[in-house]
C-alpha positions as a Markdown table, in Angstrom:
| # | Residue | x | y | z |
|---|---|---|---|---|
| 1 | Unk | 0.0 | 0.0 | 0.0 |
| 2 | Unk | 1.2 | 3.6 | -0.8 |
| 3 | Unk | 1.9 | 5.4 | 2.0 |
| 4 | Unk | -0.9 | 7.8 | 3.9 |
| 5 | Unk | -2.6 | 10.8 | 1.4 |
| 6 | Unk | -1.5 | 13.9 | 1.6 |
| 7 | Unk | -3.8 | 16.7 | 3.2 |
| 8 | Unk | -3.4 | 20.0 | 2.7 |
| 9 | Unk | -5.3 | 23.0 | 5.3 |
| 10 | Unk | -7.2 | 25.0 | 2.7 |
| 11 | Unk | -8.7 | 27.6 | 5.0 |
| 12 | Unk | -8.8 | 27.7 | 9.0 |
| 13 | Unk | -11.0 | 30.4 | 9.9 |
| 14 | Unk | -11.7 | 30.8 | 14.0 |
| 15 | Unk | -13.5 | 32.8 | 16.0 |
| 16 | Unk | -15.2 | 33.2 | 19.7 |
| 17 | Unk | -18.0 | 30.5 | 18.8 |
| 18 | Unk | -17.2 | 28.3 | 15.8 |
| 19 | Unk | -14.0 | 27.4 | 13.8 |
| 20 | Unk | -14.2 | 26.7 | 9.5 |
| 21 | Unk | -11.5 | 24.2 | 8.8 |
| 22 | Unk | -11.2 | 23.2 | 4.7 |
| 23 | Unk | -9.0 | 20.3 | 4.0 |
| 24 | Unk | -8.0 | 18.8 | 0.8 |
| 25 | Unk | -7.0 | 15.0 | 0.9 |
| 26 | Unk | -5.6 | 13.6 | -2.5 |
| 27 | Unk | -6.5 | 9.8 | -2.5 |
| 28 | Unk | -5.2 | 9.3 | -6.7 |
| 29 | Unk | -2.3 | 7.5 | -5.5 |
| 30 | Unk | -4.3 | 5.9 | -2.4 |
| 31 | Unk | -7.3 | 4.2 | -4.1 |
| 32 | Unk | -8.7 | 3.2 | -7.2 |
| 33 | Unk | -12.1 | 4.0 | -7.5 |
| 34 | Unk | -14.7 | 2.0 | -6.9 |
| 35 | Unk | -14.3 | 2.5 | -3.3 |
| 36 | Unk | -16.1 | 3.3 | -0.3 |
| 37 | Unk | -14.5 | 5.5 | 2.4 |
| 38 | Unk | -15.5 | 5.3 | 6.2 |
| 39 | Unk | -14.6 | 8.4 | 8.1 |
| 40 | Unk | -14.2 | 9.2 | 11.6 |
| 41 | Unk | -14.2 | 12.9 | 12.2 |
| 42 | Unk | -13.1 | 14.0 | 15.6 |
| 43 | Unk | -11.2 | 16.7 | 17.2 |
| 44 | Unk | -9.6 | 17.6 | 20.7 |
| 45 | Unk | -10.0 | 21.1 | 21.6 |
| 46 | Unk | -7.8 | 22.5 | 24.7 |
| 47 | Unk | -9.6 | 25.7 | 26.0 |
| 48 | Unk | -7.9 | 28.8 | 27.7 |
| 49 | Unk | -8.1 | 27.1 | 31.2 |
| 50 | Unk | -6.5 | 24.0 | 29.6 |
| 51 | Unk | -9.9 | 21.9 | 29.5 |
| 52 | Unk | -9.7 | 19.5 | 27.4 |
| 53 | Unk | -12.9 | 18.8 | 25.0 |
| 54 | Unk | -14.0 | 15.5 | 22.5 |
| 55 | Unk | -15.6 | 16.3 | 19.5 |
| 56 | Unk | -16.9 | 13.4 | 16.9 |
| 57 | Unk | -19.8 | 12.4 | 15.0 |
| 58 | Unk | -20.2 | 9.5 | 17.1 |
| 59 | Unk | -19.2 | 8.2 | 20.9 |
| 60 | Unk | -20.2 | 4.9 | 21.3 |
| 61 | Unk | -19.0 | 4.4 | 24.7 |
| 62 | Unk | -18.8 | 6.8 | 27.9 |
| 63 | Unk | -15.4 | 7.8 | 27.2 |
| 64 | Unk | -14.3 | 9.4 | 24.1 |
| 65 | Unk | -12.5 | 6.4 | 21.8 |
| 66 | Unk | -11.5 | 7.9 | 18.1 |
| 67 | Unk | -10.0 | 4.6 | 17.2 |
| 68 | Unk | -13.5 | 2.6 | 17.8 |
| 69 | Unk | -14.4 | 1.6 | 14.5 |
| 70 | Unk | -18.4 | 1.9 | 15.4 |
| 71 | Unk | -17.1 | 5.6 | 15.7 |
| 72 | Unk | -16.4 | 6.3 | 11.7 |
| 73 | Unk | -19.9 | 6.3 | 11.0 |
| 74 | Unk | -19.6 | 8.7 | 7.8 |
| 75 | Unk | -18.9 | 6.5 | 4.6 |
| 76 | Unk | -18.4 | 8.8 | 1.4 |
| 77 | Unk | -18.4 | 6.6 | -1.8 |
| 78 | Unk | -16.2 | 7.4 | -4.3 |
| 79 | Unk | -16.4 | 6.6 | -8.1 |
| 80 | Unk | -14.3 | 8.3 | -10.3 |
| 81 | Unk | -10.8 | 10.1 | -10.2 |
């Protein structure tokens, strides 16, 4: 397998209440379409006072996991080049 895809940070835009984050991955040299992708979207956000807070689509236990696989719960399928 070829190593991971490159991603690229398009556009971080922050502010008090919400953050924009745009990222590009190039899969060309990752998969050959047909495929189906299964995503786990998560993020760790450290606040001011250093609280630490777990984002993702999905938690299905009581403690955040992002390695879970019942976590990646978006799939994105993917034709064509």
């Amino acid at each position: 397998m070829a190593s991971a895809p490159t991603l690229q940070v398009q556009k971080c835009a922050i502010n008090a209440t919400q953050a924009e984050i745009l990222v590009q991955i190039d899969l060309n040299d990752w998969l050959t379409p047909p495929a189906t992708l299964q995503l786990g979207l998560a993020a760790v956000i450290q606040t001011k006072t250093r609280t630490r807070l777990h984002y993702a689509l999905k938690h299905v236990d009581d403690k955040p996991d992002f390695h879970h696989r019942d976590n990646q719960t978006l799939l994105i399928s993917w034709d064509q080049p």
